[in-house]
Backbone as numpy.savetxt, mean C-alpha at the origin, in Angstrom:
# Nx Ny Nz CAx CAy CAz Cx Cy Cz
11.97 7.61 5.19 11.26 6.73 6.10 12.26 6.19 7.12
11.84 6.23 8.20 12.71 5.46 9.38 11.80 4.47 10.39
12.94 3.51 10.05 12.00 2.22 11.26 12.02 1.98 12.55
11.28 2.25 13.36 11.44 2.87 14.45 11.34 1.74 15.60
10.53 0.81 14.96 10.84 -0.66 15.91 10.67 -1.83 14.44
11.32 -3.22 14.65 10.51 -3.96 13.97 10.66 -5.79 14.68
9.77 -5.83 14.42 9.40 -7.50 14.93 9.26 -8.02 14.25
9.97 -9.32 14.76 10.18 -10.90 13.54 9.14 -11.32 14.55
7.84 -11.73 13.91 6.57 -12.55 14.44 7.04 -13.69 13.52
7.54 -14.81 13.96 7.45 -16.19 13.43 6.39 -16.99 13.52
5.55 -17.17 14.53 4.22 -18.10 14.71 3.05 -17.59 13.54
2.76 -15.85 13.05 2.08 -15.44 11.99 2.83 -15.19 10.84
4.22 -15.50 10.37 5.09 -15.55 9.55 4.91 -13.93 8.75
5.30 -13.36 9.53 5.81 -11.73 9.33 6.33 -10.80 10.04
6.75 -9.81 8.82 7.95 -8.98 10.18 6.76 -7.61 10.05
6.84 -7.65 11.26 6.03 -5.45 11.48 6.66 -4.84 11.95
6.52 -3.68 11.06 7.32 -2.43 10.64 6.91 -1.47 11.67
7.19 -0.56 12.43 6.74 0.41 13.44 7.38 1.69 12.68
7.00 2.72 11.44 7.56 3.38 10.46 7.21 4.85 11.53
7.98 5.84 10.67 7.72 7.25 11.23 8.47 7.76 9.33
7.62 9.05 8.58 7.79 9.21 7.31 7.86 10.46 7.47
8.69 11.31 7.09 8.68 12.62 7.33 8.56 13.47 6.29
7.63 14.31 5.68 7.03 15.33 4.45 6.80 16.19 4.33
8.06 17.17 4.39 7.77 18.26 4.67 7.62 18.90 3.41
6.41 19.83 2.98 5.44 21.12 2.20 5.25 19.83 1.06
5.08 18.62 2.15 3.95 17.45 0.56 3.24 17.02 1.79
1.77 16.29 1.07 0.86 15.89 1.92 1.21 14.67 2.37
0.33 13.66 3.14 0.60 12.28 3.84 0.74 11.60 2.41
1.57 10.66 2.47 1.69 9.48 1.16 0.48 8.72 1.23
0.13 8.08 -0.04 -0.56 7.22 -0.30 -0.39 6.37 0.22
-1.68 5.21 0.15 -1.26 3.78 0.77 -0.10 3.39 -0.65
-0.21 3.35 -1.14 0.43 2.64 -2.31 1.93 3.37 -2.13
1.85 4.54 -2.27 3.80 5.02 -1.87 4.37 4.74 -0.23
3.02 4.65 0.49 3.90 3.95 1.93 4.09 2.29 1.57
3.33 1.73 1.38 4.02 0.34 0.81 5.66 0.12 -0.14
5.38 0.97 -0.96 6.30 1.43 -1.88 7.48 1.38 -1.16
7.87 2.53 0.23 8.48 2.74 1.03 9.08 1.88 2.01
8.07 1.23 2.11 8.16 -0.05 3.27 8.89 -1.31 2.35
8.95 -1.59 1.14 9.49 -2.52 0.78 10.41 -2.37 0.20
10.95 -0.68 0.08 12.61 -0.35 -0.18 13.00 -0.64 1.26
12.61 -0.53 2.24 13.53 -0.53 3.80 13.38 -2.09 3.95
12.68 -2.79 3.67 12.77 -4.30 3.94 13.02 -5.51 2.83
14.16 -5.61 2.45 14.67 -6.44 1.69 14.08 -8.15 1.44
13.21 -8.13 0.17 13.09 -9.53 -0.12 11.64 -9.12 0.34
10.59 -8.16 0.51 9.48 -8.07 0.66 9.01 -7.50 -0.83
7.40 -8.34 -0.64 6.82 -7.78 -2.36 5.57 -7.23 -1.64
5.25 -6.20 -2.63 4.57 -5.45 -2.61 3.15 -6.38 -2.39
2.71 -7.30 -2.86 1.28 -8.18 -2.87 1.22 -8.28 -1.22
2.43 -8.50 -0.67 2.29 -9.45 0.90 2.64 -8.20 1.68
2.73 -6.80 1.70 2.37 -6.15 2.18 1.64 -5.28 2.78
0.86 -4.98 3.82 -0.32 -4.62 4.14 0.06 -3.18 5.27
-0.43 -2.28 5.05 -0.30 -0.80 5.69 -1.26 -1.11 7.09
-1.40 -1.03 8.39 -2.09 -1.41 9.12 -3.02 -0.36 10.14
-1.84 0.53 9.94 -2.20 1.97 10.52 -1.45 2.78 10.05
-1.82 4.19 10.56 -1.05 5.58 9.74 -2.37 6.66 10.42
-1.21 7.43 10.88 -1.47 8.73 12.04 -0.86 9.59 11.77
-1.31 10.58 11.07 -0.73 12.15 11.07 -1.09 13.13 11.59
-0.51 14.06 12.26 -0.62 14.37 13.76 -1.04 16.26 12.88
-2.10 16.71 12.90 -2.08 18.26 12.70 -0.72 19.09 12.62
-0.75 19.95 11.29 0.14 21.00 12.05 1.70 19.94 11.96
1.97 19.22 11.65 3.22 18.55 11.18 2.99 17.91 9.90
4.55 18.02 9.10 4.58 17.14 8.36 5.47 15.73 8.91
4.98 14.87 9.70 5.33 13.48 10.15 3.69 12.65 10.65
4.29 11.79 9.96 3.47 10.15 9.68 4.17 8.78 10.22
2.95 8.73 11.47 3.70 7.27 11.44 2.58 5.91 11.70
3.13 4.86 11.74 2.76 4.00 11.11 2.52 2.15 11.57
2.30 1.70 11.22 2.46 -0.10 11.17 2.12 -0.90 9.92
3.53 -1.54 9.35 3.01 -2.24 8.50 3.08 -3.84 9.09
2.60 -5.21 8.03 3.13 -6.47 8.28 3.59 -6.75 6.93
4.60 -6.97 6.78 5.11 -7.86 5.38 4.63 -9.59 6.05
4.31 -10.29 4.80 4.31 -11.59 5.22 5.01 -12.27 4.34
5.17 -13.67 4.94 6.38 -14.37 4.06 6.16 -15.26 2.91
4.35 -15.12 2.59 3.63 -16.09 2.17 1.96 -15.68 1.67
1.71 -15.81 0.75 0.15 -14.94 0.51 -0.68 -16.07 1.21
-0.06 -17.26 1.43 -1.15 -17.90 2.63 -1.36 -17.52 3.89
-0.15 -17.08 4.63 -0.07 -16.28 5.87 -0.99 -15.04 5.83
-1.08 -14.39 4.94 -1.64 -13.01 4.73 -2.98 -13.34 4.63
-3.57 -14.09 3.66 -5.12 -14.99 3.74 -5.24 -14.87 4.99
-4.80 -15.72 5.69 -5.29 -16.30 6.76 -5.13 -15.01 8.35
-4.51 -14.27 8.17 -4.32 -13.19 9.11 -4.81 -11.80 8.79
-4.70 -11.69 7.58 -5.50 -9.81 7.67 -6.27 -10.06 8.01
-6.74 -8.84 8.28 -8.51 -8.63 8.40 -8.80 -8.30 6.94
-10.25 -8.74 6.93 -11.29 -8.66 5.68 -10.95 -6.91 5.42
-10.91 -6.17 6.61 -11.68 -4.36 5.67 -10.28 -4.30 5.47
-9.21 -4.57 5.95 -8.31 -4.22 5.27 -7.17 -5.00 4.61
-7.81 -5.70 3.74 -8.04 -6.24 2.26 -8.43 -5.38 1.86
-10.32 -5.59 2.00 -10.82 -4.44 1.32 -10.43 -3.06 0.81
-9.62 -2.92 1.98 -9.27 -1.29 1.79 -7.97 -0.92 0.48
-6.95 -1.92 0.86 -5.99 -1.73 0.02 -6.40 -2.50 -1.33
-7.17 -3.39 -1.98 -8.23 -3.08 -3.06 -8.57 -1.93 -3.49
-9.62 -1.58 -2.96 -10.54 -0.43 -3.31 -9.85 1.00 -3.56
-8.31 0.72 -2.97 -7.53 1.76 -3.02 -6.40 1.93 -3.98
-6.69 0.46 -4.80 -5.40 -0.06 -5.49 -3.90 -0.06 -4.97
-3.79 -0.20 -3.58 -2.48 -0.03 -3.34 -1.47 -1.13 -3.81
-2.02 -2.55 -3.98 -1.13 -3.24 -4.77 -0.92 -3.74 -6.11
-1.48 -2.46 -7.18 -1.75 -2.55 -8.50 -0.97 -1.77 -8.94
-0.35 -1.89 -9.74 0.55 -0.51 -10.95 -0.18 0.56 -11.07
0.12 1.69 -10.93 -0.90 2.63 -11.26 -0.93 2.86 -12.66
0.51 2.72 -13.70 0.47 2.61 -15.28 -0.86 1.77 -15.71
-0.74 0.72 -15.12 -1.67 -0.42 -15.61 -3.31 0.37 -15.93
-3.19 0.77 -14.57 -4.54 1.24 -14.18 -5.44 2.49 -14.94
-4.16 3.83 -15.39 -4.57 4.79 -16.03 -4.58 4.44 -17.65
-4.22 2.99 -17.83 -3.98 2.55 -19.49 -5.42 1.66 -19.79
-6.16 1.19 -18.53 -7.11 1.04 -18.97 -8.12 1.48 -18.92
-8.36 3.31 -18.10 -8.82 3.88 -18.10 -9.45 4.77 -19.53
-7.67 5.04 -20.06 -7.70 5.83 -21.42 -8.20 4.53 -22.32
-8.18 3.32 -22.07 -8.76 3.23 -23.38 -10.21 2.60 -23.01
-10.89 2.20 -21.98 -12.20 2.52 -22.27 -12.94 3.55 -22.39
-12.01 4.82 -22.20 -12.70 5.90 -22.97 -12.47 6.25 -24.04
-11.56 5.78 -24.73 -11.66 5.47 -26.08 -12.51 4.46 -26.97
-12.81 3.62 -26.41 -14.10 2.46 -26.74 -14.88 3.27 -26.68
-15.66 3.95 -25.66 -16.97 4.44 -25.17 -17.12 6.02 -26.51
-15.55 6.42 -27.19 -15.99 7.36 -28.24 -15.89 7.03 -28.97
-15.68 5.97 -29.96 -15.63 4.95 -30.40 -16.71 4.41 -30.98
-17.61 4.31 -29.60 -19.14 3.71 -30.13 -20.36 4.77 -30.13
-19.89 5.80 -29.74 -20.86 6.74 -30.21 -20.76 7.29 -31.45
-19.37 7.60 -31.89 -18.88 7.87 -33.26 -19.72 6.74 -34.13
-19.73 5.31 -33.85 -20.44 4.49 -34.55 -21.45 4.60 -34.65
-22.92 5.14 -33.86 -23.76 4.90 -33.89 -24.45 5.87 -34.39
């Protein structure tokens, strides 16, 4: 990953990232591994107060680029994302463990054989 511009916004208390990701014979990263990415290049950023804002991959290349905002504060972030994208990085789990996620997968399908075995 290389940062290709970045701005200290002090009045919305965050810095944005202007990224370019380069992948060559792998597909575009996830939201969750460009975050990932974005908070190895920016020191003292957590993954919760990070938000992916855009991401453009151009046909026919492997290069991706990008805008993130780290914020300095999950009140700043409240108060400045936008709603769909909240939504989006939710619905996408980009700021969840993915361990977490496939451990409670396997075991409500283990409940669910579980209770048919019971019944």
């Amino acid at each position: 990953m290389n940062i290709d511009n970045r701005i200290d916004n002090e009045i919305l208390e965050r810095v944005e990232l202007h990224f370019t990701v380069d992948h060559p014979k792998a597909p575009t990263p996830s939201l969750r591994e460009l975050i990932e990415m974005v908070n190895r290049m920016e020191p003292g950023s957590t993954k919760s107060q990070t938000y992916i804002m855009e991401v453009n991959s151009r046909f026919g290349r492997s290069s991706t680029t990008g805008v993130a905002h780290i914020y300095s504060n999950t009140q700043a972030a409240e108060n400045t994302v936008p709603t769909h994208i909240k939504d989006r990085h939710v619905r996408r789990g980009a700021h969840s463990e993915p361990v977490e996620e496939e451990k409670k997968v396997e075991e409500e399908s283990e409940d669910s054989e579980a209770d048919k075995e019971g019944s």
